[in-house]
C-alpha positions in Angstrom: -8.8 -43.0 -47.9 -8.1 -39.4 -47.0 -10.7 -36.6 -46.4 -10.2 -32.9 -47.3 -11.4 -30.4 -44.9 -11.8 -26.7 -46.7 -10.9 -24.4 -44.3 -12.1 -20.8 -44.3 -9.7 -18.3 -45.1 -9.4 -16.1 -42.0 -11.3 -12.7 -41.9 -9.1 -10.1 -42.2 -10.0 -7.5 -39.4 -9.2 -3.7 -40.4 -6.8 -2.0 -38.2 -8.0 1.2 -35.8 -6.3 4.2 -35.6 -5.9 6.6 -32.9 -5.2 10.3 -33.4 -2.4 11.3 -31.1 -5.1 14.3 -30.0 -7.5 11.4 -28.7 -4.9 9.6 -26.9 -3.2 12.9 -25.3 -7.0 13.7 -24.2 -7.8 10.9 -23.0 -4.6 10.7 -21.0 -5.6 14.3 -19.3 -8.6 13.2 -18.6 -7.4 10.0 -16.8 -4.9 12.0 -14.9 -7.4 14.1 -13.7 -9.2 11.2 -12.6 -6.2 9.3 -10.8 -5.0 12.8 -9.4 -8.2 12.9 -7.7 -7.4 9.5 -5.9 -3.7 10.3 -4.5 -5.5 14.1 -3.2 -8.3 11.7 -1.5 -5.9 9.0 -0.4 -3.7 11.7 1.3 -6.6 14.0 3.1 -7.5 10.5 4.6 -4.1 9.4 5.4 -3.5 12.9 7.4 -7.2 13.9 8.6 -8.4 10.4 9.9 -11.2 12.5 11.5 -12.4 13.3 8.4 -16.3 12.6 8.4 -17.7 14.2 5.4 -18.2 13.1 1.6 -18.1 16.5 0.4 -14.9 17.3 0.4 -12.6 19.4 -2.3 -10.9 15.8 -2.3 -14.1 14.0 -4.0 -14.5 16.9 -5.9 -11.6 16.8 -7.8 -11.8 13.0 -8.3 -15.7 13.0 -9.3 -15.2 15.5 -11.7 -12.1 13.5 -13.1 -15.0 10.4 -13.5 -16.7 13.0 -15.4 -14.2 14.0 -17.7 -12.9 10.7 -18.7 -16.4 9.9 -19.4 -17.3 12.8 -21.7 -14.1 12.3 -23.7 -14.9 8.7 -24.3 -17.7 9.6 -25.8 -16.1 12.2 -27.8 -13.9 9.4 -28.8 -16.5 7.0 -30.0 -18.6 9.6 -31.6 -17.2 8.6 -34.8 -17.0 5.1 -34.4 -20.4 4.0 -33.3 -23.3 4.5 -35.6 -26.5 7.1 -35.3 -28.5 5.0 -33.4 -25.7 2.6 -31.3 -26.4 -0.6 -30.6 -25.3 -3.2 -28.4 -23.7 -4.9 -31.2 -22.0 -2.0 -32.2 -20.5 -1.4 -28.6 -19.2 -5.3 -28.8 -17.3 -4.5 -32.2 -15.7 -1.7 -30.9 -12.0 -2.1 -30.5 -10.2 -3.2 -27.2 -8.7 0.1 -26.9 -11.9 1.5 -26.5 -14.0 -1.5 -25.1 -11.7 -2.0 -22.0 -11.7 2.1 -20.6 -15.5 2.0 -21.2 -15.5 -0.7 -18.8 -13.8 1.1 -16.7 -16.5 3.8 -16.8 -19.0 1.3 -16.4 -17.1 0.2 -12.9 -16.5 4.0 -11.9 -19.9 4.9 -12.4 -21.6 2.3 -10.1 -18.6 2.5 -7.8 -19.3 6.4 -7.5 -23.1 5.8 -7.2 -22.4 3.1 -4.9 -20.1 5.1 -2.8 -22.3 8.0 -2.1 -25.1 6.2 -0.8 -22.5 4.1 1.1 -20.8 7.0 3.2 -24.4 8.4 3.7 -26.2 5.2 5.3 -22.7 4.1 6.9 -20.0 6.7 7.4 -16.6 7.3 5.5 -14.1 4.2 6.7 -11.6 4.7 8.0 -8.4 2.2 7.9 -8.5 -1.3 6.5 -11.8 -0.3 5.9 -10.8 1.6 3.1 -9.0 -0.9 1.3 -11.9 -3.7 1.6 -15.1 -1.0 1.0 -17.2 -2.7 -1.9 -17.7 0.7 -3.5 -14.1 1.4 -3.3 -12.8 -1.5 -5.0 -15.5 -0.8 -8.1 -13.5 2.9 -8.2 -10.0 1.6 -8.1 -11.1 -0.8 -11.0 -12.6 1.6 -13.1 -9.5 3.7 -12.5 -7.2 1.3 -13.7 -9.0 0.3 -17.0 -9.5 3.9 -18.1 -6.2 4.6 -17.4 -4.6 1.9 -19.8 -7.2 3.7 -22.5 -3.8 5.6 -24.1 -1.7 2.8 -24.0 -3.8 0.8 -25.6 -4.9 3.1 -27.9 -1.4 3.7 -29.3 -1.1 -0.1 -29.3 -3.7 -0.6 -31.7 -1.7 2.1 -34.2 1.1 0.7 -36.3 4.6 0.7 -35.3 7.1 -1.5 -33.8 9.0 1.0 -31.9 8.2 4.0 -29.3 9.8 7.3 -29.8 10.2 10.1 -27.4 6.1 11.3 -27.1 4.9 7.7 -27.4 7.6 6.8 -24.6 6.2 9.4 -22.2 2.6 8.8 -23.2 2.9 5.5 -23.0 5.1 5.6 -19.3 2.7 8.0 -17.8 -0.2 6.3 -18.8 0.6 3.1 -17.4 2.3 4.4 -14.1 -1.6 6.0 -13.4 -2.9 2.8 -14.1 -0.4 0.8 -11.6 -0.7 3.4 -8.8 -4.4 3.2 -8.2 -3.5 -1.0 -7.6 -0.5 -0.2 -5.8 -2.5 2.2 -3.4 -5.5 0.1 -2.9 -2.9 -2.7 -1.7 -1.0 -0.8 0.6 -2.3 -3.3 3.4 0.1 -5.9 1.3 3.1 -4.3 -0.4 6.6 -3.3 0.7 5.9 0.2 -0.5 3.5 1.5 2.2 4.5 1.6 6.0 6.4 -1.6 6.9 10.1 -2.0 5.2 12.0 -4.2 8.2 11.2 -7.0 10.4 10.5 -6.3 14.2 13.5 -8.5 15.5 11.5 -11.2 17.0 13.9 -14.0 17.1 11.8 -16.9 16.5 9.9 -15.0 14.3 6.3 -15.5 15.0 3.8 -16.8 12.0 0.8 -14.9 12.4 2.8 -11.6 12.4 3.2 -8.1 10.8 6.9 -9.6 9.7 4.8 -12.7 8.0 2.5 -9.7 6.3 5.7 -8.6 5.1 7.3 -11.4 3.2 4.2 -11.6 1.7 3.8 -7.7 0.9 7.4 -8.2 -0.6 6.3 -10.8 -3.1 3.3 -9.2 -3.6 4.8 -5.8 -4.6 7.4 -7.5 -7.2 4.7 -9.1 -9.2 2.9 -5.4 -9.5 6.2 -3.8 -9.9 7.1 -6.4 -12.9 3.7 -6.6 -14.8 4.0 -3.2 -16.5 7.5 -3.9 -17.7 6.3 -7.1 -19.2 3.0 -6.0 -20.7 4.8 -3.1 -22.4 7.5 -5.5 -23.4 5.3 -7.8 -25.7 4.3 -5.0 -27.8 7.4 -2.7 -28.1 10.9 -2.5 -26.8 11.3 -0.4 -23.1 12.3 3.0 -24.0 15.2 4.2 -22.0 14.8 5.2 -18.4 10.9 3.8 -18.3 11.5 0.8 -16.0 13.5 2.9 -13.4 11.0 5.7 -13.7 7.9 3.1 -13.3 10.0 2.2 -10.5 10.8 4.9 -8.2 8.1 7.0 -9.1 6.0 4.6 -7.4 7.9 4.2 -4.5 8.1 8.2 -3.7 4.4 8.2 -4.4 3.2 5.9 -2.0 5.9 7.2 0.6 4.4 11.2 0.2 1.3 10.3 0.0 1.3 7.7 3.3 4.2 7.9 5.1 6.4 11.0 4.7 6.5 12.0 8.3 9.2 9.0 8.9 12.7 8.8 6.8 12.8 8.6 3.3 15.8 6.3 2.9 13.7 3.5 2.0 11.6 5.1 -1.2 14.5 6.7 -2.5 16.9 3.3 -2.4 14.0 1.4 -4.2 14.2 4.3 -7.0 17.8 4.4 -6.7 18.3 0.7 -6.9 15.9 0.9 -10.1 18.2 3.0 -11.6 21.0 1.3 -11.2 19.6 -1.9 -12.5 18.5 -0.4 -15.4 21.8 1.0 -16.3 23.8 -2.3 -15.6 21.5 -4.5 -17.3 21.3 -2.4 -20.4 25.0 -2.0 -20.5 25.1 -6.0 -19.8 22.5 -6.5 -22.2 24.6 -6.9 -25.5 26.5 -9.0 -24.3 24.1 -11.7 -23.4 23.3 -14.5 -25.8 19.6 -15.9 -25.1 16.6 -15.4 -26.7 13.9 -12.9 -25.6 11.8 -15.4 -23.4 15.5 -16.1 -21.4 16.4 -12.7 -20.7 13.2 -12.2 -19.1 13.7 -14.6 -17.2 17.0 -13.7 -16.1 15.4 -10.4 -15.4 12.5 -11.7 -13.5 15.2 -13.9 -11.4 17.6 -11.2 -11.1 16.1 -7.5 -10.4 13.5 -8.6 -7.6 16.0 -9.7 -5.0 18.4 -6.9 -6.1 15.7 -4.1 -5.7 14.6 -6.0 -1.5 18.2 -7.1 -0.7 19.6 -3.2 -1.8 16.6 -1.7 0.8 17.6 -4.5 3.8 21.1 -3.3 3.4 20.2 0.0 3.6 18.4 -0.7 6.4 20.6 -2.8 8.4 23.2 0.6 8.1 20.5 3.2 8.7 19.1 1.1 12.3 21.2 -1.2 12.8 19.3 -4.5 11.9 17.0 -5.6 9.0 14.7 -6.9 11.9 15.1 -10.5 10.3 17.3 -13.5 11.1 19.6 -14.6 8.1 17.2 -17.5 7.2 14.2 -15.1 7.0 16.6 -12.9 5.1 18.1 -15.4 2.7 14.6 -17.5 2.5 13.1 -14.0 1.1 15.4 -13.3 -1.2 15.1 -16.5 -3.0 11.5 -16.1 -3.1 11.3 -12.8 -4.5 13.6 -14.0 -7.4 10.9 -17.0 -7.6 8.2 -14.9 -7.4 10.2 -12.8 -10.3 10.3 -15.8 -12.8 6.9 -17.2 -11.8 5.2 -13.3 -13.1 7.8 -13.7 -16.3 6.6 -17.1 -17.2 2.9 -16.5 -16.8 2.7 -12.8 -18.6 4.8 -14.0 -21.3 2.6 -16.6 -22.0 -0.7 -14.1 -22.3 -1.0 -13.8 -25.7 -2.6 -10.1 -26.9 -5.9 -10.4 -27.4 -7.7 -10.1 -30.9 -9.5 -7.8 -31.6 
């Protein structure tokens, strides 16, 4: 005997548009907002003895909170009710609901933050990077920032042209720089590119913080490619200037009394990937999942071996033995597939 099950047709959810004036708001607002962070990060990086929370600095980044928040609003004003409710702020779309928690994080992070510096002091070193308040800011920062991404997302449209490229690459390189920043204790984009030339080299280490701040920096370095990739294909010159925007960034803003040879290979080497692989590109035949794994596997080693090289000529030694040297390259192209194979598999979520 067999037994029918009646399933319920599924309920058809109607799509939300964006107005390319909200999204190019929005995306002045968040820049304002993430702006603010890079001037703070940098008065702290240069003025250690800087002891005050009224600075120009916070200023500029407070006020950002303050405009992101007001032009959210703007944006739902036509999307919520009279009277809103909580229900009403649940049904709202992802594009909206994820930069409103954003606010939500910025908000109690700046409230947080305030009182903070006034009962304890500004911190100062790894202090910054672990400060409770702080990480609630560079949260919020991130999530508001991915607001005009997502909101072009959400519009029809299987293809970016030349303003959704740029909207869509700007708006995701001030959401990854915030992260990028706030993990400058762990990446291969802050101080530290070579080893120290300790032969053994020691375990507990700023060499072993390294190989980890290498593996660490390809999966951020990847992630946008790959999120960006699941919903459209990458305009030209976006993964090169994700790239080495990020790397002359960080080296400005926290290091750019020492040589620059190291940011500007990463962005070089990022361009010359790009190049090569779309050039190589056609003449590959896999299916989408394998060429991002061939690109997770490939670029990541490529980008760390082209900066040791570089090194090696510009001092003389990469400060690592050829088994740290080889063992690190292997696992950054590990490290490469691993992010492929896990973002890939993250299907978008519903709305």
């Amino acid at each position: 005997m067999t037994t029918s099950v009646e399933r319920e047709a599924p309920v058809e959810t109607p799509t939300v548009t964006f107005s390319a004036r909200e999204r190019w708001i929005l995306l002045v607002a968040s820049a304002w907002l993430v702006i603010g962070l890079q001037l703070d990060a940098y008065a702290h990086a240069t003025t250690p003895e800087l002891e005050t929370f009224w600075t120009p600095w916070h200023g500029v980044l407070y006020s950002g909170i303050a405009a992101s928040g007001f032009t959210l609003l703007w944006i739902m004003r036509s999307r919520l009710p009279g009277i809103p409710t909580y229900q009403s702020v649940l049904a709202l779309p992802n594009a909206l609901r994820i930069p409103l928690a954003g606010m939500a994080f910025l908000l109690v992070g700046g409230g947080v933050d305030t009182l903070w510096h006034n009962i304890w002091g500004i911190e100062q070193g790894m202090e910054i990077f672990v400060s409770p308040s702080h990480e609630f800011i560079i949260l919020g920062m991130v999530l508001v920032a991915m607001g005009p991404a997502l909101m072009l997302a959400a519009n029809p449209g299987d293809r970016l042209g030349l303003s959704g490229g740029f909207l869509v690459g700007i708006s995701t390189l001030f959401a990854a720089l915030p992260v990028h920043i706030y993990s400058l204790h762990a990446t291969a984009l802050g101080f530290r590119h070579l080893g120290a030339d300790l032969d053994p080299v020691p375990v507990y280490s700023p060499d072993s913080q390294l190989v980890h701040g290498y593996l660490f920096s390809t999966v951020l370095l990847l992630v946008p490619f790959l999120a960006i990739g699941r919903r459209w294909p990458l305009p030209l010159g976006l993964p090169a200037a994700l790239v080495s925007l990020i790397a002359v960034f960080m080296h400005l803003m926290f290091d750019s009394q020492r040589a620059w040879w190291p940011a500007l290979t990463v962005a070089a080497a990022a361009i010359v990937l790009e190049i090569v692989l779309r050039a190589v590109n056609p003449l590959i035949r896999l299916g989408a999942n394998a060429r991002w794994i061939l690109f997770g596997l490939v670029t990541p080693p490529a980008v760390w071996g082209a900066v040791l090289l570089v090194g090696k000529i510009q001092t003389g030694t990469t400060g690592f033995n050829i088994h740290m040297v080889s063992g690190l390259m292997v696992l950054t192209a590990f490290t490469g597939v691993g992010t492929v194979l896990v973002a890939r598999s993250i299907h978008r979520l519903a709305e």
